[in-house]
C-alpha beads as a LAMMPS data file, in Angstrom:
LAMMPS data file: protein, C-alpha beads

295 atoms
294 bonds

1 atom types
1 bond types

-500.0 500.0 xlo xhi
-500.0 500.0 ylo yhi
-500.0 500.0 zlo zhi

Masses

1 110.0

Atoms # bond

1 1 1 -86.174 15.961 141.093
2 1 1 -82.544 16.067 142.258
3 1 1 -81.495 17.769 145.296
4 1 1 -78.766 19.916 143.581
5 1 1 -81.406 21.664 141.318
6 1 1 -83.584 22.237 144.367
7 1 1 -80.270 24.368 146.327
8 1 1 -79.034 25.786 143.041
9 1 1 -82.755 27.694 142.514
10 1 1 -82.775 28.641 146.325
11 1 1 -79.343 29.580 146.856
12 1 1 -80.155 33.331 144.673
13 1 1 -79.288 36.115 146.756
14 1 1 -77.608 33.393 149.090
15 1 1 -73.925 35.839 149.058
16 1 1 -75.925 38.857 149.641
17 1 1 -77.681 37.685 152.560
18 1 1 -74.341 36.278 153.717
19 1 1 -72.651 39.130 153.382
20 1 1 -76.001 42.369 154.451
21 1 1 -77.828 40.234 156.607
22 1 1 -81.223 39.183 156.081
23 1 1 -82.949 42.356 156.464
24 1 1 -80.560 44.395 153.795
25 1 1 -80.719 40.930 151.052
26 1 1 -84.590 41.607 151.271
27 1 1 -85.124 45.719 152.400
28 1 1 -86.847 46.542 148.697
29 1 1 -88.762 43.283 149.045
30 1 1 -89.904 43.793 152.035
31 1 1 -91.295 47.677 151.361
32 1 1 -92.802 46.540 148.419
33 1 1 -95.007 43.734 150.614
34 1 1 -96.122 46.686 152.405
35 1 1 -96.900 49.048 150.280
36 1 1 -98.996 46.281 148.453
37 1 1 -100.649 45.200 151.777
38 1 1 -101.214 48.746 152.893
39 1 1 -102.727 49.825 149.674
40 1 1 -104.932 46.467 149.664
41 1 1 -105.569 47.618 153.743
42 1 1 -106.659 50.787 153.211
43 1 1 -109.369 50.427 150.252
44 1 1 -111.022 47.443 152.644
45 1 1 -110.673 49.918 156.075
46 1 1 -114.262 51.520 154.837
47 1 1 -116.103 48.973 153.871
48 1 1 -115.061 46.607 156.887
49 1 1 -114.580 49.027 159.450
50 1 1 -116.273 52.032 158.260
51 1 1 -113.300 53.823 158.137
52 1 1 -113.579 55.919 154.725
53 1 1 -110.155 56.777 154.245
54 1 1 -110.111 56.250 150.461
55 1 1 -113.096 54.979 148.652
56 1 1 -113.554 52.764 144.955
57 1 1 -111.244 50.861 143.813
58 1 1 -107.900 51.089 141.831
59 1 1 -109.407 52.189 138.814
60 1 1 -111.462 55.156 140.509
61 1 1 -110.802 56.388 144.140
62 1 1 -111.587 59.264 146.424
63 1 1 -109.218 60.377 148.907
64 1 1 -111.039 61.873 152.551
65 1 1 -113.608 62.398 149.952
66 1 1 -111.779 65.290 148.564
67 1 1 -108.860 64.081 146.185
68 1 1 -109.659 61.758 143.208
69 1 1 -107.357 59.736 141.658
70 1 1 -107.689 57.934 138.400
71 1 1 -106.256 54.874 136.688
72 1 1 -105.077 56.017 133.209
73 1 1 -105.513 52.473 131.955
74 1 1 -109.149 52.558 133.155
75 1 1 -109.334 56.600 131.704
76 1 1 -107.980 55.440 127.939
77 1 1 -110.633 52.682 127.957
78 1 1 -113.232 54.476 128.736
79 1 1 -112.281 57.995 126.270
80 1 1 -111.749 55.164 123.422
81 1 1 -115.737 54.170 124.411
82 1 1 -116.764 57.419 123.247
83 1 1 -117.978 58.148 126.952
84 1 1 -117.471 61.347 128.405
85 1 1 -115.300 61.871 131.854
86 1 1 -116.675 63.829 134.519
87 1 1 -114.344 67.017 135.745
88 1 1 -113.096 64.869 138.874
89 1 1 -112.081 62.231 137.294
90 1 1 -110.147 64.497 134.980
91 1 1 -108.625 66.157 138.041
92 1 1 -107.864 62.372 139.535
93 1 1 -106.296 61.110 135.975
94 1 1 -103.992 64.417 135.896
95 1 1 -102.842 63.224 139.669
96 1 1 -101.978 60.041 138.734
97 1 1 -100.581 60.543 135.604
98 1 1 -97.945 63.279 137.233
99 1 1 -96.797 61.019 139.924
100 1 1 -96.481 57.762 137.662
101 1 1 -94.398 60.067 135.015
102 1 1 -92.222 61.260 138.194
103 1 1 -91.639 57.718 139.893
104 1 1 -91.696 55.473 136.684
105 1 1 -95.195 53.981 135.583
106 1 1 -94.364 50.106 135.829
107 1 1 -93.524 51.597 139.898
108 1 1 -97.573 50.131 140.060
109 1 1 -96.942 46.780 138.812
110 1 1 -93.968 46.282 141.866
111 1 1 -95.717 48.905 144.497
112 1 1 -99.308 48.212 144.013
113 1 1 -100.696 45.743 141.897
114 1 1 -101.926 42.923 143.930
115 1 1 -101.483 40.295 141.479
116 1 1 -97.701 40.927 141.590
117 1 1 -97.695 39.090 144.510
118 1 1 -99.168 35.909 143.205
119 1 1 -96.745 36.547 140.210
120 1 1 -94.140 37.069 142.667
121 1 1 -94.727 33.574 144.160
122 1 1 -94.746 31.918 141.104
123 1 1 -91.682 32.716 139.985
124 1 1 -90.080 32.322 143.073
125 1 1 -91.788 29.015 143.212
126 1 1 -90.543 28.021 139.636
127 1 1 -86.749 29.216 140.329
128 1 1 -86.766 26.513 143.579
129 1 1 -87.693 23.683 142.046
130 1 1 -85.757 24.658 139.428
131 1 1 -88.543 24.088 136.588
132 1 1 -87.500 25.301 132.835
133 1 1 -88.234 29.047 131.763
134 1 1 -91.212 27.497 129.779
135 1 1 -92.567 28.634 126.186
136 1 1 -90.791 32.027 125.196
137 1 1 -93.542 34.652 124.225
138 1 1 -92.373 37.417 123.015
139 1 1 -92.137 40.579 125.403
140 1 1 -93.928 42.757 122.826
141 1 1 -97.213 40.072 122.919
142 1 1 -98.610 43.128 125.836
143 1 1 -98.348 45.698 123.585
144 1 1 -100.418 43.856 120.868
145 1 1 -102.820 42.898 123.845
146 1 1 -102.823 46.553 124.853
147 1 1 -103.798 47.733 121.202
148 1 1 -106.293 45.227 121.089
149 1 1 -107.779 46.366 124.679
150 1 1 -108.216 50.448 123.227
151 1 1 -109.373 49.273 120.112
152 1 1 -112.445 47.246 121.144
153 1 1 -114.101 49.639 123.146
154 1 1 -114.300 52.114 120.019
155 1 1 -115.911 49.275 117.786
156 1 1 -117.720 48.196 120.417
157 1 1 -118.497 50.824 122.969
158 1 1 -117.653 48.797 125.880
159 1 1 -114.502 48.105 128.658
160 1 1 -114.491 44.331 127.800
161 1 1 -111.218 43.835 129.004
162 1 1 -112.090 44.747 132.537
163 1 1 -114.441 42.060 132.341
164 1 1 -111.575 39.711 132.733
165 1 1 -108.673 42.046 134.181
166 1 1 -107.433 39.816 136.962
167 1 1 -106.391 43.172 138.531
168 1 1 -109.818 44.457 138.728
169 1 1 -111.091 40.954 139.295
170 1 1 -108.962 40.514 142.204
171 1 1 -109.420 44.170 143.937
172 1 1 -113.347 43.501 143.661
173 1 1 -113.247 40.085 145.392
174 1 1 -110.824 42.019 148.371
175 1 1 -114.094 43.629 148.832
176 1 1 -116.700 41.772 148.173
177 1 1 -115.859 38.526 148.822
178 1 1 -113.968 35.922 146.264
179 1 1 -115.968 33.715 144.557
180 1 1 -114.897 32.541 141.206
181 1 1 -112.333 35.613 141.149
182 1 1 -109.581 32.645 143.008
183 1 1 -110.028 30.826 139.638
184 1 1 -108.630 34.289 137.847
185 1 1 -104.970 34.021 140.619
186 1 1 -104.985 30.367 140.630
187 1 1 -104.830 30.600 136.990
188 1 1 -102.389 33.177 136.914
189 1 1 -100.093 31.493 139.019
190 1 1 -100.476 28.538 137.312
191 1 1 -99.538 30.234 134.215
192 1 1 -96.540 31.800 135.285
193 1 1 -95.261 28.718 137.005
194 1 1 -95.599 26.244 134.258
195 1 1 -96.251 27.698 131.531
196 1 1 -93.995 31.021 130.835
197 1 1 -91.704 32.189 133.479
198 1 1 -92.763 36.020 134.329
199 1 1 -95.363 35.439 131.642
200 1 1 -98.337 37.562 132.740
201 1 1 -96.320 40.837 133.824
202 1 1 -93.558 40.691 131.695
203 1 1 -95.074 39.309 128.173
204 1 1 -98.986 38.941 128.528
205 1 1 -100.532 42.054 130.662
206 1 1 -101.815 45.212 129.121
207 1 1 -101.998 47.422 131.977
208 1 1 -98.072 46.821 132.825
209 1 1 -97.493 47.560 128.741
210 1 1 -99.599 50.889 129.223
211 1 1 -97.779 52.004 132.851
212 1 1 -94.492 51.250 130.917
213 1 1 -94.869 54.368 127.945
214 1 1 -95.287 56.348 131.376
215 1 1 -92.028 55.757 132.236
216 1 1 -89.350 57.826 129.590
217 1 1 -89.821 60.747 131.819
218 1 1 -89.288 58.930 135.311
219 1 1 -86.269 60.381 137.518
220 1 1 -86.489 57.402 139.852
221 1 1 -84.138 54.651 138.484
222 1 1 -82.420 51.795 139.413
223 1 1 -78.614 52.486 138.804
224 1 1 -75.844 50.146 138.588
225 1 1 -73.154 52.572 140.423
226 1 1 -70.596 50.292 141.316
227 1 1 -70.733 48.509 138.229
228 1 1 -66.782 47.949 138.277
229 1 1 -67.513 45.919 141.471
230 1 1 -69.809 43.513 139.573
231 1 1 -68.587 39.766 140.321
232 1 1 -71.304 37.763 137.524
233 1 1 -72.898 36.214 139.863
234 1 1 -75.728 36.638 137.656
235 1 1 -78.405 36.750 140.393
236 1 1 -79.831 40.260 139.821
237 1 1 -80.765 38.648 136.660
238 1 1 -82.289 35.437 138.195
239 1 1 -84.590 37.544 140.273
240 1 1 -85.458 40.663 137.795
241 1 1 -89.161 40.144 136.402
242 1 1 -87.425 42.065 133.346
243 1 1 -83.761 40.779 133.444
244 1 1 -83.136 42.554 129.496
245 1 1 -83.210 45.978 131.603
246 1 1 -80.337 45.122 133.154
247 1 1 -77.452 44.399 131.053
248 1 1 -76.513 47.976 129.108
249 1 1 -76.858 49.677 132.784
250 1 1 -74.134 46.704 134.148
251 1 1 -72.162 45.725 131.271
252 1 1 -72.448 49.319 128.935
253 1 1 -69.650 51.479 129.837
254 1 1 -67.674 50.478 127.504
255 1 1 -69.834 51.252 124.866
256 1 1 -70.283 54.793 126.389
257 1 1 -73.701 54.007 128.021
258 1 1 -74.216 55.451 131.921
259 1 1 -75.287 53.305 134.557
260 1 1 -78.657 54.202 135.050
261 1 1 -81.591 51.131 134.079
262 1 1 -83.298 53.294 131.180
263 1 1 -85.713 50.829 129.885
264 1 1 -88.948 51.587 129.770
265 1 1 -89.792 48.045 131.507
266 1 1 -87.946 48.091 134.537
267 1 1 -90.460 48.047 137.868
268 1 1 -88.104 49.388 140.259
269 1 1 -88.708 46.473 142.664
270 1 1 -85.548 46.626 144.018
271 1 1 -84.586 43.059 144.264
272 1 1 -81.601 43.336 142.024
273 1 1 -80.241 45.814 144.841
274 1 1 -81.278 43.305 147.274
275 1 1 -79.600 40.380 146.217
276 1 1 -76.425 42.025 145.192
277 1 1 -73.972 41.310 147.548
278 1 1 -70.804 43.814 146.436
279 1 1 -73.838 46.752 146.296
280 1 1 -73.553 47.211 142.385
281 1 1 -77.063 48.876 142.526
282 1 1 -78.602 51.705 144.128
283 1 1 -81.928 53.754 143.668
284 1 1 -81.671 57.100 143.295
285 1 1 -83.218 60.170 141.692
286 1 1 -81.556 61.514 139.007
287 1 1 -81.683 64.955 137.959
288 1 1 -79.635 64.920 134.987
289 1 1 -76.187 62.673 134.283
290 1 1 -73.857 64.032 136.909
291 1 1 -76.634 65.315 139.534
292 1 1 -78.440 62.535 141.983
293 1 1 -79.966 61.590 144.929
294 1 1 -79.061 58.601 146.689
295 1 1 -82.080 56.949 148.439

Bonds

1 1 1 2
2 1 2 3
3 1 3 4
4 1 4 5
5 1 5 6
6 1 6 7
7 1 7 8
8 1 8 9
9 1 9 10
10 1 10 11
11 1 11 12
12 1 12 13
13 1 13 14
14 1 14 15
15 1 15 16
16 1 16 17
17 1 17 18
18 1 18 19
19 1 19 20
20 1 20 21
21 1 21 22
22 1 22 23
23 1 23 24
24 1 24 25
25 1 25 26
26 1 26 27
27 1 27 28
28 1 28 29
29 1 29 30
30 1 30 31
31 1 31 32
32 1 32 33
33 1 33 34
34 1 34 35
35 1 35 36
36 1 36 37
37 1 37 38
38 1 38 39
39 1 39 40
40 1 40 41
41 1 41 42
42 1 42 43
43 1 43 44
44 1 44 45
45 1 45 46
46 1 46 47
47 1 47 48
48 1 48 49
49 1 49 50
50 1 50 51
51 1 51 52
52 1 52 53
53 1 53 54
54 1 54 55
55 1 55 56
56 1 56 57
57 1 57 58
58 1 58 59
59 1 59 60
60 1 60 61
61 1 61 62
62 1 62 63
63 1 63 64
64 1 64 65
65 1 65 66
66 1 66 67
67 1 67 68
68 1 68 69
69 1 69 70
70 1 70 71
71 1 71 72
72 1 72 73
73 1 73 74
74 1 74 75
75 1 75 76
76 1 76 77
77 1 77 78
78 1 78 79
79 1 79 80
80 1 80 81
81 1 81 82
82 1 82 83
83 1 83 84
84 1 84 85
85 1 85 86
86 1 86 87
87 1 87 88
88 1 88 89
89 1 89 90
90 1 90 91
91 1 91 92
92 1 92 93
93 1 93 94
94 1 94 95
95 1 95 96
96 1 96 97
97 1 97 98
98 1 98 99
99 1 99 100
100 1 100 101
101 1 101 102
102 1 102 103
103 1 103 104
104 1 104 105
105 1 105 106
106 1 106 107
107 1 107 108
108 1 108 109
109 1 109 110
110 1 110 111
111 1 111 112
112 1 112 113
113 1 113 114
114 1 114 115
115 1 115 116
116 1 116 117
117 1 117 118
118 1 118 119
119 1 119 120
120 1 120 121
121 1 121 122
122 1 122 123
123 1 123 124
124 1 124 125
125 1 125 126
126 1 126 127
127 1 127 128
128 1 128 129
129 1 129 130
130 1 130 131
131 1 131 132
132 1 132 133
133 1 133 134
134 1 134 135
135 1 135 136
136 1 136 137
137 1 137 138
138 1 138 139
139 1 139 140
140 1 140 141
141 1 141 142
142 1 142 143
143 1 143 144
144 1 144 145
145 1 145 146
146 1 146 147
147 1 147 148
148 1 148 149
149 1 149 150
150 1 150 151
151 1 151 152
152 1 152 153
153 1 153 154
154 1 154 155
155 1 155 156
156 1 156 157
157 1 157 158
158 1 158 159
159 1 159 160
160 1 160 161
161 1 161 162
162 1 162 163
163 1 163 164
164 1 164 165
165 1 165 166
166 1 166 167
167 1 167 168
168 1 168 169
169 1 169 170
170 1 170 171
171 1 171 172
172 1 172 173
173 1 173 174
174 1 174 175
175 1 175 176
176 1 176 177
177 1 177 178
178 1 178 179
179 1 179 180
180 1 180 181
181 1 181 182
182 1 182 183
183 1 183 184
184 1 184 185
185 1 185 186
186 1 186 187
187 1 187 188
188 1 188 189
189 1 189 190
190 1 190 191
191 1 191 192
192 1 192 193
193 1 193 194
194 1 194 195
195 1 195 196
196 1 196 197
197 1 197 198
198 1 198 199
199 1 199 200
200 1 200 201
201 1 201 202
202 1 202 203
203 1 203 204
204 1 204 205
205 1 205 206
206 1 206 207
207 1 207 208
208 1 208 209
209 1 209 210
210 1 210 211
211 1 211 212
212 1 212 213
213 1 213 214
214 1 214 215
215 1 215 216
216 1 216 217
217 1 217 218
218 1 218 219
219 1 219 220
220 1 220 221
221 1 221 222
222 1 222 223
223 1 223 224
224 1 224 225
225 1 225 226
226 1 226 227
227 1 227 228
228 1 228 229
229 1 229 230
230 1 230 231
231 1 231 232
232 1 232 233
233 1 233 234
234 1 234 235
235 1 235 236
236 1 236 237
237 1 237 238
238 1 238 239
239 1 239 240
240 1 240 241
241 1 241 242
242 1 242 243
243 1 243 244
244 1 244 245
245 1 245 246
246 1 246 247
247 1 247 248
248 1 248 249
249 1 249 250
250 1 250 251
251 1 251 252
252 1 252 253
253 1 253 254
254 1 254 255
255 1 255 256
256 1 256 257
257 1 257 258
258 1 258 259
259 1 259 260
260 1 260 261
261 1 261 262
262 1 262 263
263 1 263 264
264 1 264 265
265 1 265 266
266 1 266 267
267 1 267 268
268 1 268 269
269 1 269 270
270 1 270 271
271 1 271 272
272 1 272 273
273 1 273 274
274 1 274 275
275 1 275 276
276 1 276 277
277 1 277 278
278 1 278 279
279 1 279 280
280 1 280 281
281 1 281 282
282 1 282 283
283 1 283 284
284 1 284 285
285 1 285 286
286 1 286 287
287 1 287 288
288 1 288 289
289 1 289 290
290 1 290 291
291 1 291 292
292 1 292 293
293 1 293 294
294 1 294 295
């Protein structure tokens, strides 16, 4: 492998970090890693330290063993089952489903899941050894996945995809202890790295597909502000899990389209504000075209 491919996939972000400083070229990164640590740290509090803050999992959890929260991907499998719900986890599925339609629903793939960060590591893996994108599945493959993981349980009465969900998979061996579950990231990675770049989140995963329809609604977006300012570097792009989000946000006003990243796929990770060094991108909440708040 020559050298130059080696700097040319580690130099992304290389201007940005040049020109904010370390902290500021990775500040959404960074918030992210915690959020998914602390999340991971505070489901494995009770059953190493006995510290019952929240108990389950991240398809069913209890908060101080008062407030339930449910995972809507978890709640359509099991209505599609022909199982009944019990009132709390009605009351938790209503709680989750009003924040997620607030904040964006693919804000869990980037904030939460914990197999974003093997994901995460593959591709930034792949981009420094410079390795080809890989075969090109088609972005809509989850949403043919996602049919197919509703549909089962009504012919078949059971939740057979989270028999394999590495998300599921994963959170259980947090607790309990691996096992075979590293077979389940190792094969992940594995995928994403040589097989399909971003291939589990962005063209395989059904959960992702299902947070993304929670999204339309979301008043937290990524928005390219400064767009004028915009030098093609093109690493926003290198770095976005979902780099078709970005261009009719950056490259749309002439064609009369705002600057705000409206499609239903973008995570808000963040990293296309972090690697940008003129500060094209900001998040912000938007209350309607000319009324926002910068955060």
């Amino acid at each position: 492998m020559k050298m130059g491919t080696l700097a040319k996939g580690s130099g992304v972000g290389k201007a940005a970090r040049e020109t904010k400083g370390w902290y500021l070229a990775h500040k959404w990164l960074l918030l992210r890693r915690f959020s998914q640590v602390l999340t991971i740290g505070l489901f494995l509090l009770g059953p190493l330290a006995g510290v019952w803050f929240i108990e389950g999992n991240l398809n069913a959890s209890l908060i101080l063993d008062k407030v339930p929260l449910t995972d809507p991907f978890l709640a359509l499998q099991v209505w599609m089952s022909g199982r009944e719900m019990e009132s709390q986890a009605v009351i938790g599925l209503g709680i989750v489903l009003g924040f997620y339609l607030l904040v964006g629903g693919r804000v869990f793939c980037s904030w939460v899941c914990p197999i974003n960060i093997v994901t995460d590591g593959a591709a930034w893996l792949r981009r420094f050894l410079g390795l080809p994108k890989g075969v090109g599945l088609s972005r809509n493959t989850r949403y043919w996945i996602l049919a197919a993981v509703f549909v089962l349980p009504a012919i078949g009465g059971q939740l057979y995809w989270e028999l394999i969900n590495p998300v599921s998979i994963v959170h259980r061996g947090l607790i309990f202890g691996f096992g075979l579950s590293w077979v389940v990231v190792v094969m992940v990675f594995l995928f994403d790295l040589l097989v399909s770049s971003d291939g589990w989140c962005g063209r395989i995963c059904p959960m992702g597909a299902m947070y993304s329809l929670l999204t339309p609604a979301s008043r937290l977006r990524v928005s390219a502000v400064k767009r004028q300012q915009c030098n093609d570097c093109l690493d926003c792009f290198k770095v976005c899990p979902e780099p078709h989000v970005i261009n009719p946000a950056l490259k749309g006003e002439e064609l009369g389209l705002g600057p705000n990243i409206l499609n239903i796929n973008c995570t808000n990770c963040g990293r296309c504000i972090d690697v940008c060094a003129p500060n094209v991108f900001e998040f912000a909440i938007n209350f309607s075209d000319n009324s926002r708040i910068k955060l």
